[in-house]
C-alpha positions as CSV (number, residue, x, y, z in Angstrom):
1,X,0.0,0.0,0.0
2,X,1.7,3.3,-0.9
3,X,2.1,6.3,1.6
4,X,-0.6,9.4,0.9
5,X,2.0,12.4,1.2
6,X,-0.3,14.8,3.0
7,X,2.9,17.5,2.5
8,X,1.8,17.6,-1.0
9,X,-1.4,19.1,-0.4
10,X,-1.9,22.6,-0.6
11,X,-4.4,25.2,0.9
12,X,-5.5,28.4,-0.3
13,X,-5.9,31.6,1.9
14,X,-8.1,34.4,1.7
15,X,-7.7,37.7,3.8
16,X,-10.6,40.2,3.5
17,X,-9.9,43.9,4.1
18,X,-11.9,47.0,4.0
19,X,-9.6,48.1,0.5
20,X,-8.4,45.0,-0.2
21,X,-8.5,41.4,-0.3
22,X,-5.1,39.1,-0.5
23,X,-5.2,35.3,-1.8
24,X,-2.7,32.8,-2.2
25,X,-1.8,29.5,-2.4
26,X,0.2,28.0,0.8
27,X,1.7,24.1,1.2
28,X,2.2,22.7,4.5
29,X,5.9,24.5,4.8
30,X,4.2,27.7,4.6
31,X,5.9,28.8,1.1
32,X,3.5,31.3,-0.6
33,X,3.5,29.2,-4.0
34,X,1.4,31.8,-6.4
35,X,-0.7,35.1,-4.7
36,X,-2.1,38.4,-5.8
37,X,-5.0,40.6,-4.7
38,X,-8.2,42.5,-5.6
39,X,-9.9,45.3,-4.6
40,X,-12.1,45.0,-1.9
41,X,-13.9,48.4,-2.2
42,X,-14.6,47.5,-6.0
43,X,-17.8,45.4,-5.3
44,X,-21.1,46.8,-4.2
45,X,-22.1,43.3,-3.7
46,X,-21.2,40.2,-2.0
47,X,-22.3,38.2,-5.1
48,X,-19.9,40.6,-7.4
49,X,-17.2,40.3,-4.9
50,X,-17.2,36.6,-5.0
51,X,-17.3,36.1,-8.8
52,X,-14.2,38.8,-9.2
53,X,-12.4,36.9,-6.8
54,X,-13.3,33.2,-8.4
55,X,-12.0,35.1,-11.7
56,X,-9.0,36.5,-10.5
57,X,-8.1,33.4,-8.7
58,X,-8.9,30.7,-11.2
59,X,-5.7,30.9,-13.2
60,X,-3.7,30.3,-10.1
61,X,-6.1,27.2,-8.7
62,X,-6.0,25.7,-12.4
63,X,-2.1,26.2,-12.1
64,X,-1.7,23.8,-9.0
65,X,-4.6,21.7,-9.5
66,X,-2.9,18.6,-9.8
67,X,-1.4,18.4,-7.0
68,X,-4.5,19.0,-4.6
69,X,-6.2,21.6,-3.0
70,X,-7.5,20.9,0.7
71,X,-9.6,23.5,1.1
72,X,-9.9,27.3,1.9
73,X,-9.6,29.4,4.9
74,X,-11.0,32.5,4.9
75,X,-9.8,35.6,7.7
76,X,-12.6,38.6,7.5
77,X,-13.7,41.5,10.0
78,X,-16.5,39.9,11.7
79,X,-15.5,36.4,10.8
80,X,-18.2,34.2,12.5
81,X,-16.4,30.7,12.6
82,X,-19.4,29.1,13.5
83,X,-21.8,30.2,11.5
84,X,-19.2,31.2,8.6
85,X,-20.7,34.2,8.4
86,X,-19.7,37.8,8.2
87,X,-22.0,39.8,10.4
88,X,-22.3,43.4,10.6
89,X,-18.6,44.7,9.9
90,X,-18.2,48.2,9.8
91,X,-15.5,48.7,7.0
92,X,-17.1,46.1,4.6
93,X,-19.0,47.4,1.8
94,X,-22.0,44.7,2.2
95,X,-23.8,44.7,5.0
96,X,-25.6,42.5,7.5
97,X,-25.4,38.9,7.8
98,X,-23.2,37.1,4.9
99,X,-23.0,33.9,4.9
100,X,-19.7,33.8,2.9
101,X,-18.4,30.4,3.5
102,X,-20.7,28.5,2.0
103,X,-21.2,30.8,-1.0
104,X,-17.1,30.5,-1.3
105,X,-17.7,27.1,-0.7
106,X,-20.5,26.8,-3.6
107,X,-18.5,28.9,-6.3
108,X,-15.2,27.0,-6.2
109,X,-16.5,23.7,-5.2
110,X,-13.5,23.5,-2.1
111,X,-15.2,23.2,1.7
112,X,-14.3,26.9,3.0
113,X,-13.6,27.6,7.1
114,X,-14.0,31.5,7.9
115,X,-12.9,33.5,11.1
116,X,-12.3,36.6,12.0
117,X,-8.9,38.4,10.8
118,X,-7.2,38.5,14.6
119,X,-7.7,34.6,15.1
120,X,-6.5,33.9,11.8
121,X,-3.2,35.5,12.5
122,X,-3.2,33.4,15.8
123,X,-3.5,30.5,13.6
124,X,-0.7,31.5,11.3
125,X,1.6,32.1,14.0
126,X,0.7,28.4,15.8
127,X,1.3,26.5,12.4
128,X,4.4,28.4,10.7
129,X,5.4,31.7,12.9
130,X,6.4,32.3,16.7
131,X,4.0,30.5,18.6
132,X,5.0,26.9,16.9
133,X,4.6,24.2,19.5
134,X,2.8,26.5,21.8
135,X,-0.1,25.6,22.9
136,X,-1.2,28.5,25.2
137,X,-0.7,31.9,23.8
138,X,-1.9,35.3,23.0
139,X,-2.2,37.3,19.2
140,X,-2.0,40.7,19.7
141,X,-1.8,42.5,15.8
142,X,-1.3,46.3,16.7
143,X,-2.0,48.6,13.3
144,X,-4.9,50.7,12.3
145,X,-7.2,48.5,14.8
146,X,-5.9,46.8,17.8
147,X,-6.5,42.9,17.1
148,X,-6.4,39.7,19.0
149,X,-6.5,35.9,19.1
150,X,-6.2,33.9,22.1
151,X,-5.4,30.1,22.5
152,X,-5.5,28.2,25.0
153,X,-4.8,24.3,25.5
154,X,-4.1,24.1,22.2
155,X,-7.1,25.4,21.0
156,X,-8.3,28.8,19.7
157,X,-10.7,30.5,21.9
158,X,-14.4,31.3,20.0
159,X,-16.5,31.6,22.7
160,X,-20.3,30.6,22.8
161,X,-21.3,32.7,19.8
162,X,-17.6,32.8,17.9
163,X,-16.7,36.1,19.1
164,X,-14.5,35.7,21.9
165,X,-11.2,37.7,21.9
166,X,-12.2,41.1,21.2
167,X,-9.3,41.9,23.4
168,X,-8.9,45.9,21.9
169,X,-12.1,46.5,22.5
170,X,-11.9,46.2,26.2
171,X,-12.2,49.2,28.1
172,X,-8.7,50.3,30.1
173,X,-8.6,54.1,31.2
174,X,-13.2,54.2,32.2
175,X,-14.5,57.4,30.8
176,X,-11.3,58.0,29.2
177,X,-10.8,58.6,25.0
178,X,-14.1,58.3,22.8
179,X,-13.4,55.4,20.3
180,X,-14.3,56.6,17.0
181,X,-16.2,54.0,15.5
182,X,-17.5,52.0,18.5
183,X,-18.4,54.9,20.8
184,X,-16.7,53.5,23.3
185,X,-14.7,55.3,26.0
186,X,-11.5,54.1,27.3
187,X,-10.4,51.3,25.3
188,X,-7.1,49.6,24.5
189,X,-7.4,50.5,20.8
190,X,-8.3,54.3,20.9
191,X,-5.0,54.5,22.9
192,X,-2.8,51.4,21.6
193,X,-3.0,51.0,17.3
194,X,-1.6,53.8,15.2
195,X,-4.8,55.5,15.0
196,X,-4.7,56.1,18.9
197,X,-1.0,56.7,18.7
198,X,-1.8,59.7,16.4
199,X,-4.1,60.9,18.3
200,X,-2.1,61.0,20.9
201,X,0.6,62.5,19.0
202,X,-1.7,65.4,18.2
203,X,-2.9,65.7,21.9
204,X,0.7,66.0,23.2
205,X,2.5,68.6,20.8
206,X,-0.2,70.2,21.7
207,X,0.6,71.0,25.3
208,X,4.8,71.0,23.9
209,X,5.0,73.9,21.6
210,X,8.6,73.4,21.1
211,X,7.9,69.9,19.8
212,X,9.1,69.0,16.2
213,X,5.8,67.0,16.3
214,X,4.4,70.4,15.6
215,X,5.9,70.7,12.4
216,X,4.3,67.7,10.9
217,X,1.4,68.5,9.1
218,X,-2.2,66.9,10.1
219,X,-2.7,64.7,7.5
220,X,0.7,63.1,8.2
221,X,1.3,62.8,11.7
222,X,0.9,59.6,12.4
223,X,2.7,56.4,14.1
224,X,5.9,56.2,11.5
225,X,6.4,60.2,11.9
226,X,6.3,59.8,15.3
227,X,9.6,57.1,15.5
228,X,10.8,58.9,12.9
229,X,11.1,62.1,15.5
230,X,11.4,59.8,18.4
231,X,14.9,58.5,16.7
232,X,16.1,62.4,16.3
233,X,15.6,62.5,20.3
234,X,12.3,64.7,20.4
235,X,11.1,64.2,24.2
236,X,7.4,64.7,23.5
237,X,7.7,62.1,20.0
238,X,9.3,59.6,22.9
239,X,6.4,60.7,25.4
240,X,3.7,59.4,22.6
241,X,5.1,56.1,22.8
242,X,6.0,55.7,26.6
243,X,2.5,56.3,27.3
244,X,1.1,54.0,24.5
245,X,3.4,51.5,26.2
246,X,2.4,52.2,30.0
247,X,-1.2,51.2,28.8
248,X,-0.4,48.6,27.0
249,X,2.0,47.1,29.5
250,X,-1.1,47.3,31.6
251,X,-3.9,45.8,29.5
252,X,-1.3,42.4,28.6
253,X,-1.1,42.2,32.5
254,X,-4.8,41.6,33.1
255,X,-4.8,39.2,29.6
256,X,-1.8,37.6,31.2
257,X,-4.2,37.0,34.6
258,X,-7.1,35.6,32.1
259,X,-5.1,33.0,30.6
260,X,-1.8,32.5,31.9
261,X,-0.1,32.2,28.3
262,X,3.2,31.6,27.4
263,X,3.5,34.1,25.7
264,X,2.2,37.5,23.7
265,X,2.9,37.3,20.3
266,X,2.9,40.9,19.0
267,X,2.4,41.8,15.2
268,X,1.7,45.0,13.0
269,X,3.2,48.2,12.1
270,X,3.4,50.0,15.7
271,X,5.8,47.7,16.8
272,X,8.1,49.0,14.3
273,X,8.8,51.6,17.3
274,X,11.0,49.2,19.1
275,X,12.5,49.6,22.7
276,X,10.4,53.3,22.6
277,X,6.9,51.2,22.8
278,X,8.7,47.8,24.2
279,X,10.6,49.1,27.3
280,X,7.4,50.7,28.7
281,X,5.2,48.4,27.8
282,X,7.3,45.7,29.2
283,X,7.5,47.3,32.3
284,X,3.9,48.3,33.1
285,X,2.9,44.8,32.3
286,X,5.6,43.2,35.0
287,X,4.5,45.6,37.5
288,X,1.3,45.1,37.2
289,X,1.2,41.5,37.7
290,X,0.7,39.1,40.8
291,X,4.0,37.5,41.6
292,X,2.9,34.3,40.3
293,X,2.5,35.7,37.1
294,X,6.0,37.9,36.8
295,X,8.8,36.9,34.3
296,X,7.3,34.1,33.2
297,X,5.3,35.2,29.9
298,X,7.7,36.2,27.0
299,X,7.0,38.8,24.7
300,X,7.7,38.1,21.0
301,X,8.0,39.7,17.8
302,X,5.6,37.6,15.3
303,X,8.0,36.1,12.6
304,X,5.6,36.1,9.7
305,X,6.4,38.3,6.9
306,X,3.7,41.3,7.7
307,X,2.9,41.3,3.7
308,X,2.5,37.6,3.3
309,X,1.0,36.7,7.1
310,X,-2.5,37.7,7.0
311,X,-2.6,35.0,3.4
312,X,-0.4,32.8,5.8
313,X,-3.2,32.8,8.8
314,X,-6.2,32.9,6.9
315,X,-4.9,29.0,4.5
316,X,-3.8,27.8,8.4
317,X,-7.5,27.3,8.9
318,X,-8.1,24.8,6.0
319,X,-5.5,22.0,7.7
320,X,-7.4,22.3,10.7
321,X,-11.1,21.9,8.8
């Protein structure tokens, strides 16, 4: 009887953004074999979004058909795994309840396995990044939002209704900053992903006229001009991202007394900033833990390549269907 090489197979990933939507084709190494990318934004519909995705992406699944396509995972904002579902994401241009899954599912005749973008990363990060061989751990992705995934024995955590791990959405300074999508007051992201960090920015050169953050126009001050400052030794550009860190450092400790992970993976373009967001934040977090909990949990860079990681996470998903 021969031997079925399962490393052979090959998965395809789908990450959905508000602009746009990344694809490719992933084996079990997690080598990007053929990618590409379509406008998200383009499609009034779900139904037009699907069939300019089957089209774009047909030449690619003809390409590597013989060897054997698994199946596709799918990462979207919203992502019900569930329910595979899409339910009432603000940056989407459908709206509602979509059940994408199964109309992926139905179009290119491959079973389909959606979540939400932050666990996908989690999952991409278990199977080929940081958190291989971990089987307790916390995603954190830090960029325009403030993203997370938690797993824990192994497992990702979903919750009753799919949703669990809204982690920057928790509220960490009460009747602190208005969020300015969710209404919200006081949580991690209006403070912690570049958008807070700008605001921020703008909040502090404010009160430090000397600043060279006040030379920056509006429209571009935001968490790249502020390192870029930080690295010329501007105090108030080093302020911005001590702060950011203190309440960060803060918000990991209470994760860290939720779940007792291994470790927090950390991904996305604010932790470009270095030892200006990782001493603080580092240094809230130990301080704000219970004994028990001190210098045990690492904190680590994610070692997916931010362009490819978010095709990486979302084709993780289809070796776990």
């Amino acid at each position: 009887m021969g031997i079925l090489d399962l490393s052979s197979e090959l998965a395809i990933g789908i990450d959905i953004g508000g602009t746009n939507t990344k694809y490719g084709i992933v084996n079990h190494r997690g080598e990007i074999l053929d990618k590409g990318d379509i406008k998200t934004d383009a499609y009034p519909t779900i139904e037009s979004f699907i069939e300019g995705l089957y089209e774009a992406m047909k030449p690619i699944i003809e390409k590597n058909s013989s060897v054997g396509i698994k199946g596709i995972g799918m990462g979207a904002p919203n992502g019900n795994y569930y329910t595979g579902t899409i339910e009432y994401a603000p940056n989407l241009p459908w709206r509602g309840v979509i059940p994408i899954a199964k109309m992926v599912s139905d179009k290119f005749g491959i079973p389909c396995t959606l979540t939400n973008d932050a666990n996908a990363a989690a999952m991409g990060e278990m199977m080929y990044g940081a958190a291989r061989g971990m089987k307790d751990f916390i995603m954190i992705t830090l960029g325009t939002g403030v993203g997370s995934g938690i797993v824990a024995n192994g497992l990702m955590l979903y919750g009753h209704d799919g949703f669990a791990g809204e982690l920057g959405h928790t509220i960490v300074r009460p009747g602190g900053r208005k969020h300015w999508s969710t209404g919200a007051h006081g949580s991690l992201e209006a403070y912690c992903s570049a958008t807070g960090i700008a605001i921020t920015a703008k909040k502090l050169r404010a009160e430090n006229i000397h600043s060279a953050l006040n030379e920056v126009p509006e429209e571009n001050l935001d968490s790249r001009a502020v390192f870029e400052l930080a690295e010329k030794g501007d105090e108030t550009a080093m302020e911005v991202f001590r702060y950011t860190g203190q309440i960060l450092g803060e918000a990991l400790a209470n994760f860290i007394m939720f779940s007792s992970p291994e470790a927090i993976i950390l991904f996305g373009g604010v932790i470009k900033a270095g030892d200006y967001i990782m001493k603080p934040t580092k240094e809230h977090m130990e301080k704000n833990l219970l004994p028990i909990f001190q210098n045990k949990v690492k904190l680590v860079f994610s070692e997916l390549k931010e362009a490819d990681a978010a095709i990486l996470g979302a084709s993780a998903l289809a070796w776990e269907a």
